[in-house]
N, C-alpha and C positions, 0 to 999 in steps of 0.2 A: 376417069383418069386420076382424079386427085384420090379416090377411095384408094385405087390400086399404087401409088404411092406410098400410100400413108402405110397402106399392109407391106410393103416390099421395107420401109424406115419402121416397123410399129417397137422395134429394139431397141431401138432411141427414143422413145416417147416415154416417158413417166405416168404412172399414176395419175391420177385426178385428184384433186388436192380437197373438192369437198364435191358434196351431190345435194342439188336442193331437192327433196325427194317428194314435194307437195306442197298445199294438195290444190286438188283440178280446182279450178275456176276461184282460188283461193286467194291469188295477185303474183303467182309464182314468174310470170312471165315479167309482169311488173318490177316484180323484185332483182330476178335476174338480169335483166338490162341497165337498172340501176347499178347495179354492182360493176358491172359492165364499166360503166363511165369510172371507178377506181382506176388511177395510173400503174398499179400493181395488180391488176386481177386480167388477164389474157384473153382471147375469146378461144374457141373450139378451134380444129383444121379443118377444112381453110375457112379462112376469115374472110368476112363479106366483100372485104376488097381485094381479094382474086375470083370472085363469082357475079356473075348476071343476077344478083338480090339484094335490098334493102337491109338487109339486119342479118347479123350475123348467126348462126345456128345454136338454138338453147338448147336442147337437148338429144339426146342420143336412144334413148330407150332400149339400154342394150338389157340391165339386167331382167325388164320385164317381157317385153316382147321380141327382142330379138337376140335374145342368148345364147339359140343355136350355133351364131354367125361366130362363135369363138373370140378368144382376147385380141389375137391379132384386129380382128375387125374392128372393136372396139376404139384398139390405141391407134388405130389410122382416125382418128377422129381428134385424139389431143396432141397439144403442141410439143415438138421436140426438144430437145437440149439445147441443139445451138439456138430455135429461136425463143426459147427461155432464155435464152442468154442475152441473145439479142435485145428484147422486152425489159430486163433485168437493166441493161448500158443504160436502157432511154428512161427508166421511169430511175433511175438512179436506186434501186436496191432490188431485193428477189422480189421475183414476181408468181402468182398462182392461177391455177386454171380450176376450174368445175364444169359442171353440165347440169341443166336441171329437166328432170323428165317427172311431172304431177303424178304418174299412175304406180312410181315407185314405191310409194309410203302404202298404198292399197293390193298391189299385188301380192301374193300368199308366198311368193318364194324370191322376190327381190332383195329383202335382208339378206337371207343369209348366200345369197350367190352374191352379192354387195361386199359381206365378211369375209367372203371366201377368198375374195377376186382382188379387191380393196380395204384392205383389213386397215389401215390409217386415214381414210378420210373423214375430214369431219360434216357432219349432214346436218344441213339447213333446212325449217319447215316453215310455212305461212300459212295457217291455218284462220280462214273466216266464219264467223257466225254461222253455226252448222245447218240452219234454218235455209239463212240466206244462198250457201252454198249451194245447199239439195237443188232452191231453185232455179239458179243461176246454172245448175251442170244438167236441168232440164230444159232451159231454154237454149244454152246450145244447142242441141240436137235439134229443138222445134227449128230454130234457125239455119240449122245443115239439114233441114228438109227428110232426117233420119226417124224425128219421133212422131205419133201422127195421133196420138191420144190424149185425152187432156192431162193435166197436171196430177188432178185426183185420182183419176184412172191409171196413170202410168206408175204414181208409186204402189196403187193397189194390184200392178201385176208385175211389182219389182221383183218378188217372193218368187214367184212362178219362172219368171222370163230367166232368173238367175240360178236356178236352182240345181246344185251337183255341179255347178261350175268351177267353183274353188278345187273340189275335187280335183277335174278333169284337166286342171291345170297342175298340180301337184301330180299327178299320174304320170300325167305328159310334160316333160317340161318342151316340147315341142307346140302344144297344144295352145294356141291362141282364142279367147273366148270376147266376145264384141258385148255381149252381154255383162258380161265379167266387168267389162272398162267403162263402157259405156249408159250404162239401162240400172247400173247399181246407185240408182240418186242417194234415197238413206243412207246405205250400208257402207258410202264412202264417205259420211258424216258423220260417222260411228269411230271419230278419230281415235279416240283411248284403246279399241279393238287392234288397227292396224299398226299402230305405234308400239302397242306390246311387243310384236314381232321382231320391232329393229330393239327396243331394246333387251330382247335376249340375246340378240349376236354382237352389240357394240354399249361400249361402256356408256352410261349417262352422262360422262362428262365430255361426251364428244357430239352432244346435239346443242343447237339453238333453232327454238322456238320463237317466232313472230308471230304478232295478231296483223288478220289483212287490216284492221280498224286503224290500229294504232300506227301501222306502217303506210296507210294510206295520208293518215293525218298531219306524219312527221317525215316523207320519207329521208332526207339527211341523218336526222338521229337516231334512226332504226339501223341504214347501212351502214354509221361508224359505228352502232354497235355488232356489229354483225363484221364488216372490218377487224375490229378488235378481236371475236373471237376467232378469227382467220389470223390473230399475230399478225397486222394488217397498221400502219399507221391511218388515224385522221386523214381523209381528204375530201376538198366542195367538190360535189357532184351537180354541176350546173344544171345537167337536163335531166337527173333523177326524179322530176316530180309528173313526171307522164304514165299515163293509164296505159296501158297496153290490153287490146282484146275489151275495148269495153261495151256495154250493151246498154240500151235506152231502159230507163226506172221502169217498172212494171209491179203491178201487185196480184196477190191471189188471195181468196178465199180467207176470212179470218177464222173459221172454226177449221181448215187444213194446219193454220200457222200454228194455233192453240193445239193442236195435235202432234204437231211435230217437236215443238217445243216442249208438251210434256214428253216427249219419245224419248229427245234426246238428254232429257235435263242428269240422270243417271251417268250417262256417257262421259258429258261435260265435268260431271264432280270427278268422278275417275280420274282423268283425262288431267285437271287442275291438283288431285295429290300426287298424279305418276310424276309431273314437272313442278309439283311443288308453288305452283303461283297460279295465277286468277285471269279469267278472262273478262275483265265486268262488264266489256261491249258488247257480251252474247246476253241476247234474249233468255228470261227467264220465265218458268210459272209463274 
């Protein structure tokens, strides 16, 4: 009922004013909710208090997996004019919306259907220790009961299980791949690869970059900086300092970690001249 609403009003609904576009298992949910608690930042339609759910909806995953479903579909998801306007009376100045969906920044054709569709919003990223990442978007899966091979093995048939999949998404833009999203642990740690992509369709000076580290460490000073670059006044964000989606410590193998870490160490320097600044909380050689 509220979908089909929102498509019959989606003429009245604006733009998205920014997209956190990752990455998986990086603190993105984290971050998002935080943001959430700004008196100027809106949630999606409908918001959790017209639905039977806890927490209101982060993301949409329109430009990677569900792009078929057209813009209409899309803008049945963001808030309309009048209740911008609304939001706007109560927090006493304008107010903005976003969506954050993690498989944006890795999918092969979400930039530029992103630039296409939404050519001024500004993209948010939280990007964790690419080590720790691969692990952490491995042990979801052993947790949703989807992976059933060990760690060592599973990235050693990441090559194989994913293979022509990028492709077959580029072919098809119909074409959904689970291997693609999900079984890609390295390849979606390979952050300097996928971030080239957005930035050949949007200007550099329309992203901001967060570490999960230092956003875990600090979260108020990370979100007023992230406020600011939304043109966003200062504001305390009381309940900003909660985990969202977290998982108990676990370790693996030290000659896997030693491996990965040299993998990625290339990636990371890239990755630190593309944005011009340092990660120092990421593991090095």
């Amino acid at each position: 009922m509220f979908r089909a609403y929102g498509m019959a009003t989606a003429w009245t609904r604006p733009d998205p004013d920014f997209l956190l576009i990752g990455a998986k298992r990086g603190g993105s949910t984290s971050l998002y909710y935080a943001l959430l608690e700004h008196p100027n930042i809106i949630p999606l339609f409908p918001s959790a208090d017209l639905l039977p759910k806890a927490n209101h909806t982060k993301g949409v995953h329109f430009f990677d997996s569900n792009y078929q479903r057209g813009m209409r579909w899309y803008r049945s998801y963001l808030p309309s004019k009048a209740a911008r306007s609304r939001a706007a009376r109560r927090a006493g100045g304008p107010v903005i919306t976003g969506e954050g969906s993690p498989y944006y920044l890795y999918h092969p054709l979400a930039a530029q259907r992103a630039a296409r569709d939404v050519p001024d919003a500004r993209i948010l990223l939280i990007l964790r220790d690419p080590v720790e990442r691969t692990f952490s978007h491995y042990r979801e899966r052993v947790r949703a009961g989807a992976e059933q091979l060990s760690f060592e093995d599973a990235l050693a048939a990441e090559a194989e299980r994913t293979a022509g999949e990028e492709q077959r998404l580029i072919s098809d833009p119909a074409y959904y791949s689970y291997a693609h999203e999900q079984q890609s642990y390295m390849a979606q740690s390979e952050y300097d690869l996928a971030l080239r992509r957005w930035f050949d369709h949007f200007p550099a000076d329309r992203f901001h970059v967060v570490s999960s580290e230092e956003f875990y460490r600090d979260q108020q000073r990370v979100c007023d900086e992230v406020a600011a670059f939304l043109g966003l006044p200062h504001a305390p964000l009381p309940d900003a300092g909660k985990v969202w989606n977290p998982a108990p410590q676990a370790e693996f193998a030290t000659s896997i970690r030693h491996r990965l870490i040299e993998h990625f160490a290339p990636h990371n320097a890239a990755l630190e001249k593309m944005l011009d600044r340092s990660f120092p909380d990421w593991a090095t050689p």
